[in-house]
mmJSON file of the N, C-alpha and C atoms, coordinates in Angstrom:
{"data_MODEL":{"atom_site":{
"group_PDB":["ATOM","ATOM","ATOM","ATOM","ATOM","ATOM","ATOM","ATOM","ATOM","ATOM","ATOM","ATOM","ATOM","ATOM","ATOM","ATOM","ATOM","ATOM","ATOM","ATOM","ATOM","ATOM","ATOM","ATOM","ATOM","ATOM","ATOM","ATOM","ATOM","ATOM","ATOM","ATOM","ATOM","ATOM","ATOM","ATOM","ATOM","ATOM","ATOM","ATOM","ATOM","ATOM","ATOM","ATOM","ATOM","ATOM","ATOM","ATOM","ATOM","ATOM","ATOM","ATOM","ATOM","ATOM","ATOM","ATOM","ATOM","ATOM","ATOM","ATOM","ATOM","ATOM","ATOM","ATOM","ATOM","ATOM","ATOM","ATOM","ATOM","ATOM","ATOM","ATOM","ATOM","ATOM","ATOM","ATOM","ATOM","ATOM","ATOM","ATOM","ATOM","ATOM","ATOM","ATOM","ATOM","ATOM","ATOM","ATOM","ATOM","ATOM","ATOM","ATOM","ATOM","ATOM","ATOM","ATOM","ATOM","ATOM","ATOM","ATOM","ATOM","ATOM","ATOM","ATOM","ATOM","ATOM","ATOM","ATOM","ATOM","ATOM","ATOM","ATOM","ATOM","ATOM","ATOM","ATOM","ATOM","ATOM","ATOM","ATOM","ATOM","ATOM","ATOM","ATOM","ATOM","ATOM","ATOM","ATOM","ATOM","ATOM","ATOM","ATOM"],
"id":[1,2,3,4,5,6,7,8,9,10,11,12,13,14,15,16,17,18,19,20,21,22,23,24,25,26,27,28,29,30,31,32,33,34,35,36,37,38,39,40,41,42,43,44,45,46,47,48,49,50,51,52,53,54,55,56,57,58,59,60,61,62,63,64,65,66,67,68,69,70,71,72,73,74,75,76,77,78,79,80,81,82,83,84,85,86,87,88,89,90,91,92,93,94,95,96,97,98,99,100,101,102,103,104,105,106,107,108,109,110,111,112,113,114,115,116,117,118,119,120,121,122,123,124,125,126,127,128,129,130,131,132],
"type_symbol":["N","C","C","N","C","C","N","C","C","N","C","C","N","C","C","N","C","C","N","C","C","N","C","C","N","C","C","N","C","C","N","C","C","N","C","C","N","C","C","N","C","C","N","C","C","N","C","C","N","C","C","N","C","C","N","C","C","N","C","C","N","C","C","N","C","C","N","C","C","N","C","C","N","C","C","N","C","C","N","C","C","N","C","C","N","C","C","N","C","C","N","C","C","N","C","C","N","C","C","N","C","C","N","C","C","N","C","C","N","C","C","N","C","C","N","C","C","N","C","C","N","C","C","N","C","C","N","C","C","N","C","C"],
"label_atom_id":["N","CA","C","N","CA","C","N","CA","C","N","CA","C","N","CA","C","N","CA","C","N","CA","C","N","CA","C","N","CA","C","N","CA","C","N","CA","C","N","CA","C","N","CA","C","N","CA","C","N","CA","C","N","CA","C","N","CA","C","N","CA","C","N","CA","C","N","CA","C","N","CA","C","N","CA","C","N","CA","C","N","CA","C","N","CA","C","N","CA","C","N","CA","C","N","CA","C","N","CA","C","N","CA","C","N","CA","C","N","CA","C","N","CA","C","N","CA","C","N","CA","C","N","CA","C","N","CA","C","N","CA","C","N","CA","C","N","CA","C","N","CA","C","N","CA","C","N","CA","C","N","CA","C"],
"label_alt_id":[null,null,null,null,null,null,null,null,null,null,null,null,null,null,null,null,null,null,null,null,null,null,null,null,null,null,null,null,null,null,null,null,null,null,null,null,null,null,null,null,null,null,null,null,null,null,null,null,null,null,null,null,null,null,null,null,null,null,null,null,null,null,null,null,null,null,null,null,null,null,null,null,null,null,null,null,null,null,null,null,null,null,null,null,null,null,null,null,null,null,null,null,null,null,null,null,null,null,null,null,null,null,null,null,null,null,null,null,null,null,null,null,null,null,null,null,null,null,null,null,null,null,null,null,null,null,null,null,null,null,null,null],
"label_comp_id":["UNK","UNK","UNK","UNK","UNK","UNK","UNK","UNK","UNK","UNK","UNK","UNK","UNK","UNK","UNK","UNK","UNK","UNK","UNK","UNK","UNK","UNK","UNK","UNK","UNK","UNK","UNK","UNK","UNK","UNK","UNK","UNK","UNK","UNK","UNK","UNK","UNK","UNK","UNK","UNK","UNK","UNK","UNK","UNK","UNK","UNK","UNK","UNK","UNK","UNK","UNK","UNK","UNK","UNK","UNK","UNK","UNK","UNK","UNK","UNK","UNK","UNK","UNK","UNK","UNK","UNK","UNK","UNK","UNK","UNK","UNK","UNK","UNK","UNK","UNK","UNK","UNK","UNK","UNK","UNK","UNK","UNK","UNK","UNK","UNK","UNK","UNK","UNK","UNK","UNK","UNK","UNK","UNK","UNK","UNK","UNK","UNK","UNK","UNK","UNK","UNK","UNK","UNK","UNK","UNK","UNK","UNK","UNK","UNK","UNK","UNK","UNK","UNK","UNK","UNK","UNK","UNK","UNK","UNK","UNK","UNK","UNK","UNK","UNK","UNK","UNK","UNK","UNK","UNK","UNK","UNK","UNK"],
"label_asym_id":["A","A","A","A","A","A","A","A","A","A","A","A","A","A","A","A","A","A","A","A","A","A","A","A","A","A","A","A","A","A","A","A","A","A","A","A","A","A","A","A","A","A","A","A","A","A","A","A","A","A","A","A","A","A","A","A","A","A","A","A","A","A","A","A","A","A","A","A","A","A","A","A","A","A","A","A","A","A","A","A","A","A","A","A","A","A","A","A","A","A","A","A","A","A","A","A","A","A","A","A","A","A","A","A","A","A","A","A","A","A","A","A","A","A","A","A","A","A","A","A","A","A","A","A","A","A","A","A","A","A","A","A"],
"label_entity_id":["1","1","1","1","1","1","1","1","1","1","1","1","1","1","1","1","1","1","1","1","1","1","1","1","1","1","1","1","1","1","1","1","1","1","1","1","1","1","1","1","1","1","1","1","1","1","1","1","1","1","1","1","1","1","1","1","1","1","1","1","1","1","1","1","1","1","1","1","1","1","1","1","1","1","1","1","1","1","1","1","1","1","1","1","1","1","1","1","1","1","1","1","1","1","1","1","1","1","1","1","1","1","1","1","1","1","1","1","1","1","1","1","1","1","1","1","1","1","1","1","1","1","1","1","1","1","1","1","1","1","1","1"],
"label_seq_id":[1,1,1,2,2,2,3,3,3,4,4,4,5,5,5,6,6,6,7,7,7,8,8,8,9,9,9,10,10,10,11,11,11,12,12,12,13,13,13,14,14,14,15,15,15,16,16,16,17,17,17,18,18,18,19,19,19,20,20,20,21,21,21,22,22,22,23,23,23,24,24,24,25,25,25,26,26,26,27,27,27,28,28,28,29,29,29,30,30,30,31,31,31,32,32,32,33,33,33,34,34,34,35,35,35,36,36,36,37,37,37,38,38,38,39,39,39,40,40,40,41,41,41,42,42,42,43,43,43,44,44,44],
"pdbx_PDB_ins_code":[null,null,null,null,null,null,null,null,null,null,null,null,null,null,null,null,null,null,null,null,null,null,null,null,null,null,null,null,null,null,null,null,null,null,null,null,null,null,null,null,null,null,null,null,null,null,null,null,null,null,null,null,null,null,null,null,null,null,null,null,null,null,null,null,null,null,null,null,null,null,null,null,null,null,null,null,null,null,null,null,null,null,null,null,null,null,null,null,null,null,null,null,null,null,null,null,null,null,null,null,null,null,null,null,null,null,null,null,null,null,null,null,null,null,null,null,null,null,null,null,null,null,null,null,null,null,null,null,null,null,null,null],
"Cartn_x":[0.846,0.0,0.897,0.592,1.258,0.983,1.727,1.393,0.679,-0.146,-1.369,-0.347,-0.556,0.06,0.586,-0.261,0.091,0.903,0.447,2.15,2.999,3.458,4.514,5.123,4.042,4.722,5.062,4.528,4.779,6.519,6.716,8.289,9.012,8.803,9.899,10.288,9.266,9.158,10.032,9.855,10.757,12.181,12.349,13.743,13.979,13.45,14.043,14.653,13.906,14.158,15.451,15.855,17.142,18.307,17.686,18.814,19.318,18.37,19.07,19.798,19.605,20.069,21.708,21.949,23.225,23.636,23.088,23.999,24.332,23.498,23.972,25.523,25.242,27.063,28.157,27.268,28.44,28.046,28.39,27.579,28.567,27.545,27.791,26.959,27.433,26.724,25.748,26.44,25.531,23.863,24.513,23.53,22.36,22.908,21.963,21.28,21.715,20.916,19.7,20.07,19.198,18.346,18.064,17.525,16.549,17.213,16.022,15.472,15.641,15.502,13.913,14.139,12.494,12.089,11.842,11.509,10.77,11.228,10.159,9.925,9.649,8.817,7.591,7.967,6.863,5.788,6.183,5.805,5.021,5.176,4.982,3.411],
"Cartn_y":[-1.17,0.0,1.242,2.111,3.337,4.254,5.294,6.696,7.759,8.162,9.088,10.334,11.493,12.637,13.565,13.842,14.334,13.145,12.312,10.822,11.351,11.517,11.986,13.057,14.404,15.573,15.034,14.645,14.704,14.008,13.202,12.498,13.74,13.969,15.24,16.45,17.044,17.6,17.022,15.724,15.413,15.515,14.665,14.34,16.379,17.006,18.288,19.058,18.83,19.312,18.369,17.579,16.884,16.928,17.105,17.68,18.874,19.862,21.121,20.747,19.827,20.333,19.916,18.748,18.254,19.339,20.05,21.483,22.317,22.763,23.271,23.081,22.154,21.6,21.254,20.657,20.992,21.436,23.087,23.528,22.591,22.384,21.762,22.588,22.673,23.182,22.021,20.809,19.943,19.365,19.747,19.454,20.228,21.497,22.659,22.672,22.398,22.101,20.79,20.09,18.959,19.834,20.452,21.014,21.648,22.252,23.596,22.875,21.551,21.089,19.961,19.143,19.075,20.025,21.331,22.423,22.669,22.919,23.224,22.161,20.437,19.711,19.908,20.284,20.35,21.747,22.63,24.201,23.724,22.392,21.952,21.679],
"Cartn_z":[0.0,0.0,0.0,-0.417,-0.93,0.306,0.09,0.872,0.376,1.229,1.117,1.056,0.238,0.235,1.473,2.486,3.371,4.326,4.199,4.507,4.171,3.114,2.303,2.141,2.588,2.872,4.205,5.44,6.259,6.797,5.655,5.388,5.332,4.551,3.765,4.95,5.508,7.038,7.616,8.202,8.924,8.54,7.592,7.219,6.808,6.399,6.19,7.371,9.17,10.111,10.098,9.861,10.838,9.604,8.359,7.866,8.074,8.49,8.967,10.105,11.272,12.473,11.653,10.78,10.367,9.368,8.961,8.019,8.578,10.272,11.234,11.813,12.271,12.421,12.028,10.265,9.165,7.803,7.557,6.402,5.316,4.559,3.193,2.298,1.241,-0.469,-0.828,-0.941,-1.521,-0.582,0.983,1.709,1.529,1.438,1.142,0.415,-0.907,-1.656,-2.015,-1.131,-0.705,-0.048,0.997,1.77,1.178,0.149,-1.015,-1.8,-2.118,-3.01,-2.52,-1.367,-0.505,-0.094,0.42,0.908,-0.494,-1.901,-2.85,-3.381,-2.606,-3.597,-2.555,-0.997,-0.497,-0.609,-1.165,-2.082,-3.068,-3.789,-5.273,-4.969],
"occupancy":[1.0,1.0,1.0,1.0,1.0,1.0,1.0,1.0,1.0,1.0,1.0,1.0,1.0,1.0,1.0,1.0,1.0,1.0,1.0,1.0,1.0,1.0,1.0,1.0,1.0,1.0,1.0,1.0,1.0,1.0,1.0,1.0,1.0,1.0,1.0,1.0,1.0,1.0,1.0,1.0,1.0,1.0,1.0,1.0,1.0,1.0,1.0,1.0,1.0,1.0,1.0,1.0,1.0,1.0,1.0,1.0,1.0,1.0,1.0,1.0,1.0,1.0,1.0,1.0,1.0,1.0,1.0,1.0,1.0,1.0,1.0,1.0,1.0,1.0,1.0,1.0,1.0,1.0,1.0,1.0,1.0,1.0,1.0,1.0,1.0,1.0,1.0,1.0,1.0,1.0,1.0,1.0,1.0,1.0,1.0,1.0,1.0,1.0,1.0,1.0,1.0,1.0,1.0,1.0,1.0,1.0,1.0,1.0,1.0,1.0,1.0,1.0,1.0,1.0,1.0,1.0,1.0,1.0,1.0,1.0,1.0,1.0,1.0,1.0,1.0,1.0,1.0,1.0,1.0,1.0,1.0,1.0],
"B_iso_or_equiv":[0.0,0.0,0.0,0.0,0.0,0.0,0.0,0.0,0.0,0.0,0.0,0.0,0.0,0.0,0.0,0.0,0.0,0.0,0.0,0.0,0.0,0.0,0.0,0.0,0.0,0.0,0.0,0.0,0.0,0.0,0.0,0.0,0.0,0.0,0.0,0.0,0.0,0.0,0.0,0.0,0.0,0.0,0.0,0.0,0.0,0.0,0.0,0.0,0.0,0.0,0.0,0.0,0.0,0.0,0.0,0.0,0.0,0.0,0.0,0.0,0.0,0.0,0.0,0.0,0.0,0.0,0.0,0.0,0.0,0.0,0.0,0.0,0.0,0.0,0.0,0.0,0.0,0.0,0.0,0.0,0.0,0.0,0.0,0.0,0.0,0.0,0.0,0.0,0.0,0.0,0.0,0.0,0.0,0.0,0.0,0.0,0.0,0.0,0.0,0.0,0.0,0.0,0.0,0.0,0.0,0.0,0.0,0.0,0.0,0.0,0.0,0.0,0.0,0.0,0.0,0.0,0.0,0.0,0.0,0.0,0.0,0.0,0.0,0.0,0.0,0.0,0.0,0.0,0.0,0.0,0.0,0.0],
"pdbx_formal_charge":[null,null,null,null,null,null,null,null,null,null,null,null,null,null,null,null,null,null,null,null,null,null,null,null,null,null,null,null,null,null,null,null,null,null,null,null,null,null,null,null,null,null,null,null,null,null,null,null,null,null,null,null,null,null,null,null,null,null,null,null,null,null,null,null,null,null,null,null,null,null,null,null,null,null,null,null,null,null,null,null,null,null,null,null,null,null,null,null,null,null,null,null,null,null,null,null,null,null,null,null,null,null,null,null,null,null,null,null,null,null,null,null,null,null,null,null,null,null,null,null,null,null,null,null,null,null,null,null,null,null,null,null],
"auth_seq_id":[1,1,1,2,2,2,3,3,3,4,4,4,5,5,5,6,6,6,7,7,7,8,8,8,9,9,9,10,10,10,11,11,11,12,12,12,13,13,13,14,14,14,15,15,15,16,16,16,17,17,17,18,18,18,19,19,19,20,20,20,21,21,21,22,22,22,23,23,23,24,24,24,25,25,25,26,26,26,27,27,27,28,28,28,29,29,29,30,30,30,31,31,31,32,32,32,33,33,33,34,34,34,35,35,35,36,36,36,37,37,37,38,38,38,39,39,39,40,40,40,41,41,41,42,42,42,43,43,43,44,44,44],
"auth_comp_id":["UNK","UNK","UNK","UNK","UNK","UNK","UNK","UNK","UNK","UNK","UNK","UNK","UNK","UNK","UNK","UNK","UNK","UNK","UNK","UNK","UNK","UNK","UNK","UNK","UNK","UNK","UNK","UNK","UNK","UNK","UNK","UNK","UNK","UNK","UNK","UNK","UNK","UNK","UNK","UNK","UNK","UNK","UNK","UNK","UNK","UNK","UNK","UNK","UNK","UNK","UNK","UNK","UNK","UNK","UNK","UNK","UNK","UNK","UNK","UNK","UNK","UNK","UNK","UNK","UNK","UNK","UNK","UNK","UNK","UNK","UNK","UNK","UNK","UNK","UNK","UNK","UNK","UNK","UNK","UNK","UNK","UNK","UNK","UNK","UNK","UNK","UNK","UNK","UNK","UNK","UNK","UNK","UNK","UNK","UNK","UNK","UNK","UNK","UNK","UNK","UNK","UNK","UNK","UNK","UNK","UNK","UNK","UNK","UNK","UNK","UNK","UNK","UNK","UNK","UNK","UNK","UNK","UNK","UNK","UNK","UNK","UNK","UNK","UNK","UNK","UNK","UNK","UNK","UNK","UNK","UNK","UNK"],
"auth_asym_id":["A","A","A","A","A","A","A","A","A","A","A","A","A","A","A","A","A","A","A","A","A","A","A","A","A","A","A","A","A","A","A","A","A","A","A","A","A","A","A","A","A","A","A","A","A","A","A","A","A","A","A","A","A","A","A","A","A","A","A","A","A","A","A","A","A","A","A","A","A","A","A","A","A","A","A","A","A","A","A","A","A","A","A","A","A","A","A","A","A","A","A","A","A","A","A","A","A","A","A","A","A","A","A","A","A","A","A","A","A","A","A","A","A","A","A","A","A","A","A","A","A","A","A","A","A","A","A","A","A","A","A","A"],
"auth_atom_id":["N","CA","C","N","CA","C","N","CA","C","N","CA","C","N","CA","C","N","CA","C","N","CA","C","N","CA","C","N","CA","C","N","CA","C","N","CA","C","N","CA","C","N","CA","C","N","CA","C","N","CA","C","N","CA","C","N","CA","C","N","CA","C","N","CA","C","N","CA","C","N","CA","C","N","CA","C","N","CA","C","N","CA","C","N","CA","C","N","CA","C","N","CA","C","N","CA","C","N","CA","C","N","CA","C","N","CA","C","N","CA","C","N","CA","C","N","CA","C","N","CA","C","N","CA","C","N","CA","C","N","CA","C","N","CA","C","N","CA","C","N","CA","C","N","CA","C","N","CA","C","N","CA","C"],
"pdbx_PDB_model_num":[1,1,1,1,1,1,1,1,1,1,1,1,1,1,1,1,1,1,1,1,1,1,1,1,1,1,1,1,1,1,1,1,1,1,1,1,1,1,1,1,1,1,1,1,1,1,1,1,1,1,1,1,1,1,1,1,1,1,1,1,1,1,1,1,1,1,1,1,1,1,1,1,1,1,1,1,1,1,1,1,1,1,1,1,1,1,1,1,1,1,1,1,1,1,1,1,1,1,1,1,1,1,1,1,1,1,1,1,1,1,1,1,1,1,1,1,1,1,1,1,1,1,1,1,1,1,1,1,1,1,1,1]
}}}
């Protein structure tokens, strides 16, 4: 069985908060851009 949409935003949320706390402590470019990069699929 699949995930219901707000399932799925609700993934992305998460994993987006704990990737910040880890760009916090070590900025990365590529992380960052991971970061912007779920942040506008959840915009989408």
């Amino acid at each position: 069985m699949g995930q219901t949409d707000s399932q799925f935003k609700a993934f992305i949320r998460v994993t987006i908060e704990i990737l910040k706390e880890i760009y916090e402590e070590t900025p990365n470019e590529k992380l960052k851009k991971l970061i912007d990069n779920l942040q506008k699929t959840l915009e989408d």
